[in-house]
C-alpha positions as MATLAB code, in Angstrom:
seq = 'XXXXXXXXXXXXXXXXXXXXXXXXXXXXXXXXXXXXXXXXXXXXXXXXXXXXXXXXXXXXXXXXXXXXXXXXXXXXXXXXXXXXXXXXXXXXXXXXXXXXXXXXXXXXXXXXXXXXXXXXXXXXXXXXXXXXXXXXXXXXXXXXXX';
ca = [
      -0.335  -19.757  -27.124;
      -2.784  -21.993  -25.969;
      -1.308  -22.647  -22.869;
      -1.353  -19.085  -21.979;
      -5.066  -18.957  -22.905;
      -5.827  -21.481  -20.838;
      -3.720  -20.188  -17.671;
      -5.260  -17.124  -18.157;
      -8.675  -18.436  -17.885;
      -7.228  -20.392  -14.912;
      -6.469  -17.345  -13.182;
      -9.862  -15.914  -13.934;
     -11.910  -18.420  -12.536;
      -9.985  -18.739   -9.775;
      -9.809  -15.175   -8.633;
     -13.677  -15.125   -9.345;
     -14.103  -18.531   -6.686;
     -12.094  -16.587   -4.257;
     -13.919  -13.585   -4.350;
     -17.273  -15.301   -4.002;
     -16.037  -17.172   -0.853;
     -14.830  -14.326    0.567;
     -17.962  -12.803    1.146;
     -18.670  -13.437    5.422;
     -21.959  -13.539    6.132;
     -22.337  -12.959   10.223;
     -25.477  -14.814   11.251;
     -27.116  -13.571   14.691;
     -29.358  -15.592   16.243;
     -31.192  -16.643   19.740;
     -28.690  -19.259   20.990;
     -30.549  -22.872   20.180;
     -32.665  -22.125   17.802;
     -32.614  -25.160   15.116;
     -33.828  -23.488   12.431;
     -31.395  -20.958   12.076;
     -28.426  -23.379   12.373;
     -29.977  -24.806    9.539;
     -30.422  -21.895    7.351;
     -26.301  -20.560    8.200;
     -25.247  -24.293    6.822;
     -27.631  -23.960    3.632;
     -25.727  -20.779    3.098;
     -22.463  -22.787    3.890;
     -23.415  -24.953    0.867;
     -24.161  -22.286   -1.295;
     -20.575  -20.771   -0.955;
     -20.484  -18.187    1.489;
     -18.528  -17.985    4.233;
     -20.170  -18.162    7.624;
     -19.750  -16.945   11.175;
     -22.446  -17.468   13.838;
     -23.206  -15.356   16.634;
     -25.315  -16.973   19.325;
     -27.168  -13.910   21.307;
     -29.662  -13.359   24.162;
     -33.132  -12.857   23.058;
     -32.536   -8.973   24.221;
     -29.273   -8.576   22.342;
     -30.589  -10.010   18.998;
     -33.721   -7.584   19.472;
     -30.753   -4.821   19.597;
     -29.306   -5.949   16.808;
     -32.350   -5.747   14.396;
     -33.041   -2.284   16.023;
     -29.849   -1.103   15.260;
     -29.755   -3.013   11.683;
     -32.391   -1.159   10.499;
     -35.451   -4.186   10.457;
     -38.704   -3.114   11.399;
     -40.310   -4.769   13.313;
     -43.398   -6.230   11.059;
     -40.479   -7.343    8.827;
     -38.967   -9.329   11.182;
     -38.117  -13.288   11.558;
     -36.179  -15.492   14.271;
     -32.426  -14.105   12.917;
     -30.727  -11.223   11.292;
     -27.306  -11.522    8.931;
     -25.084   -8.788    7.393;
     -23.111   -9.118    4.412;
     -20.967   -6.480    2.783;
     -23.339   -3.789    4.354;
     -26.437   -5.642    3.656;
     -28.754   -6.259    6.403;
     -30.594  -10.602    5.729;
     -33.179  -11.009    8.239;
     -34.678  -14.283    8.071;
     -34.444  -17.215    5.146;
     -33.543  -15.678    2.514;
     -32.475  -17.790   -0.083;
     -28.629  -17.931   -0.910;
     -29.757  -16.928   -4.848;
     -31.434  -13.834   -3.556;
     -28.565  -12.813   -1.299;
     -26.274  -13.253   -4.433;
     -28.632  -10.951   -6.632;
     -28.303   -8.433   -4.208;
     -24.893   -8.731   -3.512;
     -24.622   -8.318   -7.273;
     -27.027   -5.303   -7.923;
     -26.179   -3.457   -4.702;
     -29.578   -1.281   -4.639;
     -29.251    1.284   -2.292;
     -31.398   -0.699    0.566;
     -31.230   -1.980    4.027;
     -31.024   -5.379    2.671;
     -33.720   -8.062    2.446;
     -36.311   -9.741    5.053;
     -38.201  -13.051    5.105;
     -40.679  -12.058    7.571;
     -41.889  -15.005   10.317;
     -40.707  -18.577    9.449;
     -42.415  -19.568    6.042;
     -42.737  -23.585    5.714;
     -40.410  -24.772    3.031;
     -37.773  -21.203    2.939;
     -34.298  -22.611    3.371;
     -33.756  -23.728    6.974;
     -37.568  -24.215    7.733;
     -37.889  -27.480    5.482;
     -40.570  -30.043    6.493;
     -40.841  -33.030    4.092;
     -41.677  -32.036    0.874;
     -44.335  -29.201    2.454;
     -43.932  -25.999    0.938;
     -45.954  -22.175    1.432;
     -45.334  -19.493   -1.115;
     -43.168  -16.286    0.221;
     -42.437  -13.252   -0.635;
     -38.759  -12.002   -0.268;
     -38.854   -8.229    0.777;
     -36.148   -5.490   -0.427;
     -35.943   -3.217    2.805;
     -35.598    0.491    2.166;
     -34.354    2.941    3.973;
     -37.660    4.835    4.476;
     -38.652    1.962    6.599;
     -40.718    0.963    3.652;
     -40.485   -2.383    1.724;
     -41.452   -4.234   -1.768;
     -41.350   -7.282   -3.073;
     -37.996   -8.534   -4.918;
     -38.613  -12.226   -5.145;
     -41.449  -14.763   -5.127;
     -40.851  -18.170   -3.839;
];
């Protein structure tokens, strides 16, 4: 009996592992730019599974147009996941709440390049930011404070 507990549990996790790295997060960004390179391997390390896009300056603009971002909420890339719009550094734990509450949103925006947001570390310097939940209206508000 216990063995079959414990298989069963086995089975759980595991299907619950696999579902989590199954979510592809498509990263589009200028081609060179550092600091988004950086923020697709943070979410790497925070299991997700990433493809990167490297774009023209002109085709990424494109792509946040037709995403959704406007334009005051806008930062150096743009990411979809499972019909979610990520446009700048979000941070991994924020992508997962959203992932799990599924608000009826674009998806959520870093605007600009804060100092210390993953992908934009510098030593141990660090800025406070605000991570934005993008409606649909073209409106915004504030879902998490880092």
């Amino acid at each position: 009996m216990l063995r079959k507990l414990m298989f069963a549990a086995f089975l759980v996790l595991g299907a619950a592992a696999l579902a989590q790295a199954s979510e592809v997060v498509d990263v589009y960004r200028a081609e060179g730019c550092d600091c988004c390179g950086k923020w697709a391997e943070y979410l790497k390390k925070n299991g997700f599974n990433v493809r990167v896009h490297n774009l023209s300056s002109s085709r990424l603009s494109r792509i946040k147009t037709e995403a959704g971002v406007p334009e005051k909420y806008a930062s150096c890339h743009t990411a979809k996941v499972e019909g979610y719009v990520i446009e700048g550094h979000v941070p991994a734990d924020d992508i997962k709440r959203l992932l799990k509450e599924r608000p009826k949103a674009v998806g959520l925006s870093v605007p600009g390049m804060p100092i210390g947001s993953p992908g934009m570390e510098v030593g141990d310097e660090k800025e406070p930011y605000e991570v934005l939940l993008l409606k649909k209206d073209g409106g915004a508000e504030v879902y998490a404070k880092h």
